[in-house]
Structure formats: structure tokens, C-alpha cells
C-alpha positions in Angstrom: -8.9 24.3 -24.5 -10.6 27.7 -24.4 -12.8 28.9 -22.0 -16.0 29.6 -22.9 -19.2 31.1 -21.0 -22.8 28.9 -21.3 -25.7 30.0 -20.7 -28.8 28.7 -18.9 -30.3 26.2 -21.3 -26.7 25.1 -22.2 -25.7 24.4 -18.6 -29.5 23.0 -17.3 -28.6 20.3 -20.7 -25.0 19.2 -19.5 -24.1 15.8 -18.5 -20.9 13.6 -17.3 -20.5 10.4 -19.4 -18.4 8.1 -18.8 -16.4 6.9 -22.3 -14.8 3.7 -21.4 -14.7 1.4 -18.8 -16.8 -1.0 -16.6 -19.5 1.6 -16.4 -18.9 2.8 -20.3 -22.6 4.5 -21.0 -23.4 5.7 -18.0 -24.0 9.0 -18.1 -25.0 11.8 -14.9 -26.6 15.1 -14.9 -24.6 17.6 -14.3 -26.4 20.1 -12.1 -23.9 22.3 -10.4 -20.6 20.3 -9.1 -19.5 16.3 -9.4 -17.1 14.7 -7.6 -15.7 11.6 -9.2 -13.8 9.1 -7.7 -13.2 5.4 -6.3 -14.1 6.5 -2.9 -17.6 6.0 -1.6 -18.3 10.0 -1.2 -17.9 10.2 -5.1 -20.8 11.1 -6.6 -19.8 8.9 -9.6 -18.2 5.9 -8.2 -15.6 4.8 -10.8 -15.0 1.0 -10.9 -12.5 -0.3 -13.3 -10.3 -3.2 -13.6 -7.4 -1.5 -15.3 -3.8 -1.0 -14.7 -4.7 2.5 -13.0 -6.6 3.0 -9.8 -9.0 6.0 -10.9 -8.2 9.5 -9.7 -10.5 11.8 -7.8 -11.7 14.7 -9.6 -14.3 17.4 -9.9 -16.2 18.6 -12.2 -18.4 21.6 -12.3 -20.1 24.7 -13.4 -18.2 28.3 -11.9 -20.4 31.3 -10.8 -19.8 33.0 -13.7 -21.2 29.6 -15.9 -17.7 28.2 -17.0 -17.4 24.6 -16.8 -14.4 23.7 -14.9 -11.9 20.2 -14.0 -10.3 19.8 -10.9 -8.0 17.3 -10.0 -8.1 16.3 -6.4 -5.6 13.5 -6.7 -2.6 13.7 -9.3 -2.8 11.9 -12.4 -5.8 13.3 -14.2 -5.1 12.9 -18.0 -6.9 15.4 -20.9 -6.7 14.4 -24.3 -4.1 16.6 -25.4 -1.5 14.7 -23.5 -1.5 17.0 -20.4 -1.8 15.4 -16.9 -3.1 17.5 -13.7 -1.7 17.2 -10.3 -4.0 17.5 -7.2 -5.3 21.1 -7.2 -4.8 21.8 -10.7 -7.8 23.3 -12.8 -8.8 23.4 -15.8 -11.3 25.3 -17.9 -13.4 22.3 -20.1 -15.6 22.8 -23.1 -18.4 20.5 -23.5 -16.9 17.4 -25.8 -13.6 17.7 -24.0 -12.3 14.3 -22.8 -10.0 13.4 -19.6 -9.2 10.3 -18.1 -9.4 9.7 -14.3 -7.1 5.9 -13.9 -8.3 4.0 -17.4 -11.5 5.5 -17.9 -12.1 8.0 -20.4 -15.1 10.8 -19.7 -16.8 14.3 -21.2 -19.0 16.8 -20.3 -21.5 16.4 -23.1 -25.3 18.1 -23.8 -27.6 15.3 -23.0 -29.3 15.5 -26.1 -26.0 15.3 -28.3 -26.1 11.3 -29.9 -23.4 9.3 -28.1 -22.0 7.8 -31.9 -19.0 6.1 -30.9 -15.8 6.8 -29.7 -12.2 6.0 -29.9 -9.3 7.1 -26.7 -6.8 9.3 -27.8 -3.1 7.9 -28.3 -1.2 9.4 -25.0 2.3 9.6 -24.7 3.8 6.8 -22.8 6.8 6.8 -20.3 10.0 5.0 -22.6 10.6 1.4 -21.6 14.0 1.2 -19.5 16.7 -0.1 -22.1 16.9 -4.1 -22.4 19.5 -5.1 -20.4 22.2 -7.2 -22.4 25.5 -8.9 -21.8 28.6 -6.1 -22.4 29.8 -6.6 -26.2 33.3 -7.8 -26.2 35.6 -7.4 -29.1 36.4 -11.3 -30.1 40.2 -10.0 -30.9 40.6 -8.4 -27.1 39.0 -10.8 -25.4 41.0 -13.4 -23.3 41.1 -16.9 -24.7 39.1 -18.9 -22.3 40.8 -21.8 -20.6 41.1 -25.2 -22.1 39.1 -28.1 -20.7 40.3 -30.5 -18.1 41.8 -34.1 -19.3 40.9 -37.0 -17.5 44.3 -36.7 -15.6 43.7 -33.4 -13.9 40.4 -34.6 -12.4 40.9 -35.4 -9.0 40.2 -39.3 -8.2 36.9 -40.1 -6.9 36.7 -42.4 -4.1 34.3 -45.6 -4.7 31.2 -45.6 -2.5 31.6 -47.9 0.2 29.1 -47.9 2.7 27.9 -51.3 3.3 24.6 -51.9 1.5 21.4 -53.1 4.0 18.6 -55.4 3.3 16.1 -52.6 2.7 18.7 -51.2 0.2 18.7 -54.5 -1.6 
């Protein structure tokens, strides 16, 4: 991602739309500075069902008119594959989509068409390998023990408690 100045009309047109989600199509002007979160003092209030609890993040327009993400909580996710850790920031071009738990957003101009959109592939941690009985070679291995005959079973004593009337 580059960095990149806007100017007035440019910035006065941005919004923050949300991608994917419960709330996929909402979309807030972005005046000056958005915090976004699952807390109540979010000024987007991220509900979603998914695996990931949202992060909190911020999103926002520098004195000098760059458009800027920061992560307030670790595990903010940009497209490329990068994740941010709390107090990380980024510069942002308008199009460029991050993930905050399991929903996707952008900084878009409002009067850019929404057309539809599909969540980059990310990277995902390796499954632990299966675990799986040790191979043994069939040639090294210890024959295993013959079963018991009848005549090395211990005897087995008849049951002999007397039997009642409810028994019967």
C-alpha cells in the first residue's frame, strides 16, 4: 500500500463500508476519525457471529489528508496477508480492504457503485500433524501372545446366593 495525499472533495466523499458480515452493506461517513469495534464506544459497532471476536480499530484522515488504520487491539488483517498488532499503523488507499474478527471492510468514495465482492484467500496457521499409532516393522515386532485355552482360565465359582420370592 502506498501512501497517498487527498484532497478536499476526495476526503469530504470517503466512507467506511463494511464488506461482510451481519451488517454487510452498511456503510458510514467518514468525516475525520472512526473507531470500530465490539465495544459500545465504537462508533461502528461490529456484530458478527464468526469464529473471531472483531478487533478494535481506527480509522481516519491525518493532518496532512492521509487516510490512516490503526489497530488498537492485535489481530487486524489487510488483504495482503499482513496482520497489525495493537498500535500498529498503516497508511490505507481508498479500496484497500482489512478485516477486524471475520468481517471484511474499505474506505471507499461514497459515490463509487458497491458491485460485489469476494474476501481475499489469507494464509492460515498449518493444522497440527494427525496423530497416529507409531509404525512398527511386522519383522521386528514381538509376536503377540497366544490365547488362553479353556484350561488356563481360572474356575469360576457358581452363583449361590439363595434366590427370594421377589427374585422369582
Amino acid at each position: 500500500m502506498t501512501q497517498t495525499v487527498l484532497d478536499e472533495e476526495q476526503l469530504a466523499s470517503l466512507e467506511l463500508r463494511v464488506l461482510t458480515g451481519l451488517q454487510s452493506g452498511a456503510a458510514l461517513p467518514l468525516d475525520d476519525r472512526l473507531v470500530v469495534g465490539s465495544d459500545e464506544e465504537a462508533d461502528l459497532l461490529l456484530l458478527d457471529d464468526g469464529e473471531q471476536a472483531p478487533a478494535r480499530l481506527c480509522v481516519g484522515v491525518t493532518q496532512d489528508g492521509d487516510l490512516m488504520l490503526e489497530a488498537e487491539d492485535d489481530g487486524i488483517a489487510l488483504s495482503g496477508g499482513e496482520v497489525l498488532q495493537a498500535g500498529d499503523r498503516v497508511p490505507l488507499m481508498p479500496g484497500d480492504a482489512f478485516r477486524s474478527g471475520d468481517v471484511w471492510l474499505a474506505v471507499r468514495q461514497s459515490a463509487e457503485p458497491w458491485g460485489t465482492w469476494t474476501p481475499p484467500e489469507m494464509p492460515t496457521a498449518t493444522p497440527a500433524a494427525p496423530m497416529h499409532a507409531p509404525v512398527v516393522d511386522a519383522a521386528a515386532a514381538p509376536a503377540p501372545a497366544p490365547a488362553p485355552s479353556a484350561g488356563d482360565l481360572p474356575e469360576l465359582a457358581a452363583d449361590v446366593r439363595p434366590r427370594t420370592r421377589a427374585a422369582a
